[in-house]
PyMOL CGO cylinders between C-alpha atoms (Angstrom):
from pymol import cmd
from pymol.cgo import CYLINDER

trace = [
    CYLINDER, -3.40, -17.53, -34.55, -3.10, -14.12, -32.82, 0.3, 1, 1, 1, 1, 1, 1,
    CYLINDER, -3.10, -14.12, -32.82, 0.50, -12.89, -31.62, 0.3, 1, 1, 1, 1, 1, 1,
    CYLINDER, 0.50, -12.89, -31.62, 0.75, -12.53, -27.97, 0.3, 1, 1, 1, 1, 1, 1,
    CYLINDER, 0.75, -12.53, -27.97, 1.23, -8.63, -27.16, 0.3, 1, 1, 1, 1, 1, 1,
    CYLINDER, 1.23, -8.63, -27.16, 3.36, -7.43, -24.69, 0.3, 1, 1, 1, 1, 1, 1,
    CYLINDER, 3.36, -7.43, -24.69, 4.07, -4.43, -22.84, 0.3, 1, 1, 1, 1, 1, 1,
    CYLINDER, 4.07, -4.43, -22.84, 7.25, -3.11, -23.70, 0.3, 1, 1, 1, 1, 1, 1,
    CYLINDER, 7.25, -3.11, -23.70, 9.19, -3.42, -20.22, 0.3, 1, 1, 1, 1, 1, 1,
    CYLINDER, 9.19, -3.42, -20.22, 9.59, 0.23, -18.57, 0.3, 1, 1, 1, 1, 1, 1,
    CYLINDER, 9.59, 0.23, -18.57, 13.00, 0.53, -17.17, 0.3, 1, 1, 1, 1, 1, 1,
    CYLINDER, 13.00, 0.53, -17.17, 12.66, 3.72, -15.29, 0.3, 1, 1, 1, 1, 1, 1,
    CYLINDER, 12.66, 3.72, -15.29, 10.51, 1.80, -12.86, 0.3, 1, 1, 1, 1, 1, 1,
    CYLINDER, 10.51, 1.80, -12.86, 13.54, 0.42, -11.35, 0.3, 1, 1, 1, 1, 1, 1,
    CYLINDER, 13.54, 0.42, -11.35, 16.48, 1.71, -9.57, 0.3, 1, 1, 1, 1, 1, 1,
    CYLINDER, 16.48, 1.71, -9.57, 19.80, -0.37, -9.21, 0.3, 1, 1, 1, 1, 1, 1,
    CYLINDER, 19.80, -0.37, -9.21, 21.33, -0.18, -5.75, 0.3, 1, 1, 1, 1, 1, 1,
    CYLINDER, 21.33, -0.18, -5.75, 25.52, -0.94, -5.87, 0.3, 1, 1, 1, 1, 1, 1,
    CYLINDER, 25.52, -0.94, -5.87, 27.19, -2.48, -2.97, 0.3, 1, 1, 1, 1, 1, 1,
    CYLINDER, 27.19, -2.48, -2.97, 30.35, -2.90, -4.74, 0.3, 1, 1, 1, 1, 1, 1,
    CYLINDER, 30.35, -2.90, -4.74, 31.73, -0.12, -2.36, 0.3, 1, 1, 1, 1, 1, 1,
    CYLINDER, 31.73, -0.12, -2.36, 31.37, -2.19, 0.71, 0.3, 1, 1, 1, 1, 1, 1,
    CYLINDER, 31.37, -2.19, 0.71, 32.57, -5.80, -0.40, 0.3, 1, 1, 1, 1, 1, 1,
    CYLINDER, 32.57, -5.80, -0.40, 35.49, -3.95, -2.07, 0.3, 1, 1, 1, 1, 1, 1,
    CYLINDER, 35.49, -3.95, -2.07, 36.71, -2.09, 1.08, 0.3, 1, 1, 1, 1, 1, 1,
    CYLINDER, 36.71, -2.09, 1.08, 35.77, -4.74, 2.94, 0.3, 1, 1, 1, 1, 1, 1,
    CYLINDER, 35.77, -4.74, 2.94, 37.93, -6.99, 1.63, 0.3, 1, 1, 1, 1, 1, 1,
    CYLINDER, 37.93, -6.99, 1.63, 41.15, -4.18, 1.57, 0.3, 1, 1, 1, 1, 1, 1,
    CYLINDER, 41.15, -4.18, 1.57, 40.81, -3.93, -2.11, 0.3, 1, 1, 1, 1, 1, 1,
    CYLINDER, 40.81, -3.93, -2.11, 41.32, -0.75, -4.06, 0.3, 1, 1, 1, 1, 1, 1,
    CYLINDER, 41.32, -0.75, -4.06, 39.41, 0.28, -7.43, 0.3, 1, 1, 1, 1, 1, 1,
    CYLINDER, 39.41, 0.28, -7.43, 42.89, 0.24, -9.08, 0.3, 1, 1, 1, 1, 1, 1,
    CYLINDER, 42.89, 0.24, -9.08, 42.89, -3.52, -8.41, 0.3, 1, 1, 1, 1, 1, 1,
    CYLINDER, 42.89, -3.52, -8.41, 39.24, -4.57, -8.74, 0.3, 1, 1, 1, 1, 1, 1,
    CYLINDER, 39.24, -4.57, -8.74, 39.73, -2.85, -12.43, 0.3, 1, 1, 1, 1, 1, 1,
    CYLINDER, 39.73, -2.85, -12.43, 42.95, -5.09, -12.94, 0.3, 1, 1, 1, 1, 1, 1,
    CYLINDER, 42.95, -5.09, -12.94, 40.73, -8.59, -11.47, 0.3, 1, 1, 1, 1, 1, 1,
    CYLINDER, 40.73, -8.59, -11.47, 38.04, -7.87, -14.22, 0.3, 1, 1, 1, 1, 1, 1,
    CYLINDER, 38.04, -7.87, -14.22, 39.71, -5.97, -17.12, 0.3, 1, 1, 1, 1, 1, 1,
    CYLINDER, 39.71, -5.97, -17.12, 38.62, -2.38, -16.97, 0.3, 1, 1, 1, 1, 1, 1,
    CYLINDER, 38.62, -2.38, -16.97, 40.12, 0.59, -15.90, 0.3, 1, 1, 1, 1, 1, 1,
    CYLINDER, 40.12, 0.59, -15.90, 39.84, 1.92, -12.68, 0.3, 1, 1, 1, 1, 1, 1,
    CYLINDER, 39.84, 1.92, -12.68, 37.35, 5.08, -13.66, 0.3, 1, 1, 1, 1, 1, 1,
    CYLINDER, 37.35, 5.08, -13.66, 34.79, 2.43, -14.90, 0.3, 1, 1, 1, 1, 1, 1,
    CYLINDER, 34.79, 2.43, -14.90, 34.71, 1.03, -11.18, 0.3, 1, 1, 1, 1, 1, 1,
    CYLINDER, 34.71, 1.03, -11.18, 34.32, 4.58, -9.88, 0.3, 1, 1, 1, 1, 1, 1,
    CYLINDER, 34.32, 4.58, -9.88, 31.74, 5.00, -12.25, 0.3, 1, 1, 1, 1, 1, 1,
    CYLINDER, 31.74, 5.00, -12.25, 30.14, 1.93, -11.02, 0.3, 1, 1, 1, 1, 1, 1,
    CYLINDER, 30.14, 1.93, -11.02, 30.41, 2.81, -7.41, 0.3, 1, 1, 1, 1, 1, 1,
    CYLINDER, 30.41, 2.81, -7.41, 28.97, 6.27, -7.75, 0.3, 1, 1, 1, 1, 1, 1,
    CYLINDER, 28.97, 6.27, -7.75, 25.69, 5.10, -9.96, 0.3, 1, 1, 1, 1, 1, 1,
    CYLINDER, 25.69, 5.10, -9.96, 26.66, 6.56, -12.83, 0.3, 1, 1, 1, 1, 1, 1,
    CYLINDER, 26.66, 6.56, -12.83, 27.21, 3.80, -14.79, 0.3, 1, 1, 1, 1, 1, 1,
    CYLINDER, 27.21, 3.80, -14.79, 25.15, -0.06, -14.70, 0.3, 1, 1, 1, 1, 1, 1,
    CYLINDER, 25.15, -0.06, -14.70, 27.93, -2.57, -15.97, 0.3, 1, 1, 1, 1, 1, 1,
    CYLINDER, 27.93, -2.57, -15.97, 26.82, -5.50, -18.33, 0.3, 1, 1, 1, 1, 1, 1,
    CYLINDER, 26.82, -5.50, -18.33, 25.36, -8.93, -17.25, 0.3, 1, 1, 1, 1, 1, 1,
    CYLINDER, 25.36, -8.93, -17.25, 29.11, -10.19, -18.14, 0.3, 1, 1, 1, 1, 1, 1,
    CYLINDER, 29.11, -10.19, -18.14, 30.80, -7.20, -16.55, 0.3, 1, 1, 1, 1, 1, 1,
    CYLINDER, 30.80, -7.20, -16.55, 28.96, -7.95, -13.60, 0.3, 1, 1, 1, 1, 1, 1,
    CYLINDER, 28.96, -7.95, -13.60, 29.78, -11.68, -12.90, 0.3, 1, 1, 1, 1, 1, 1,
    CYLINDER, 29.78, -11.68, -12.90, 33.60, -10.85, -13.18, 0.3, 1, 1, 1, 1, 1, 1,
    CYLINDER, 33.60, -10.85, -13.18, 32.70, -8.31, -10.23, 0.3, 1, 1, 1, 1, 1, 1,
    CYLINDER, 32.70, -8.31, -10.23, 30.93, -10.80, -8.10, 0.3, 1, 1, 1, 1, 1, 1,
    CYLINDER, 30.93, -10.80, -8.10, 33.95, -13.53, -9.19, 0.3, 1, 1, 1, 1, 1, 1,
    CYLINDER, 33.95, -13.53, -9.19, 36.56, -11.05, -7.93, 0.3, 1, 1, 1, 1, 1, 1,
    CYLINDER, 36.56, -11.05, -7.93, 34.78, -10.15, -4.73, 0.3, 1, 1, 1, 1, 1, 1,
    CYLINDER, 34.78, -10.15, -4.73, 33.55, -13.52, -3.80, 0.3, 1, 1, 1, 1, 1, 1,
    CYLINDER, 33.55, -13.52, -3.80, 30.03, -12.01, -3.47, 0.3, 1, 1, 1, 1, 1, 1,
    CYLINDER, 30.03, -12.01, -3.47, 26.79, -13.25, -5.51, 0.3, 1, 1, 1, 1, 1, 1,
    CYLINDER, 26.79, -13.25, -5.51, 25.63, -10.55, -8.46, 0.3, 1, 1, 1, 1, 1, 1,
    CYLINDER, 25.63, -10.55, -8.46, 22.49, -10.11, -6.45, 0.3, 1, 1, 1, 1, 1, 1,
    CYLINDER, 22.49, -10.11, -6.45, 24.41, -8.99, -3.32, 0.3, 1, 1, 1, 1, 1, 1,
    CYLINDER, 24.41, -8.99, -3.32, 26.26, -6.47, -5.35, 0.3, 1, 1, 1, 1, 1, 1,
    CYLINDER, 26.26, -6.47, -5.35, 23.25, -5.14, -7.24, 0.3, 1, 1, 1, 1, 1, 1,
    CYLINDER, 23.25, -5.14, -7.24, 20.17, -5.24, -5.95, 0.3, 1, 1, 1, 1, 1, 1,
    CYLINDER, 20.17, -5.24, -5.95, 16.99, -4.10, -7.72, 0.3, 1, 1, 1, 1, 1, 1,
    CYLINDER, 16.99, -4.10, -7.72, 13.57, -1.46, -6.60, 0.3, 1, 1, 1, 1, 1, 1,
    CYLINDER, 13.57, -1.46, -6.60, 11.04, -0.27, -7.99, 0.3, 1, 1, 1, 1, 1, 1,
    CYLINDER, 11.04, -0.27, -7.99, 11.50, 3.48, -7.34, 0.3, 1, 1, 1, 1, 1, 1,
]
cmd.load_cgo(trace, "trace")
């Protein structure tokens, strides 16, 4: 029996929109204290913030614990 084949998935197809900003400051909360609610420091929320860095699937739930706010409100996926 023949393997299925599969494309391999092409990641710069997509672009990943953060809304983290918003709910944050929305809510009064600074990065200092987001960091503290999930366990990072307060450059990796910056980092976040500013699209310079896409957290982990794990990394990202804390967020969307912390902020009330589903994962797919905070990040939201295009094709570019």
């Amino acid at each position: 029996m023949k393997e299925p084949t599969t494309s391999p998935i092409n990641y710069n197809r997509y672009k990943c929109q953060c809304n983290i900003y918003i709910y944050r400051r929305s809510k009064r909360m600074t990065q200092d204290k987001l960091a503290h609610l999930v366990g990072v420091r307060r450059e990796t929320i910056c980092r976040i913030e500013n699209d310079k860095f896409v957290p982990s699937l794990e990394l990202a739930i804390a967020l969307s614990d912390a902020l009330g706010e589903s994962v797919n409100t905070l990040f939201t996926l295009s094709i570019k």
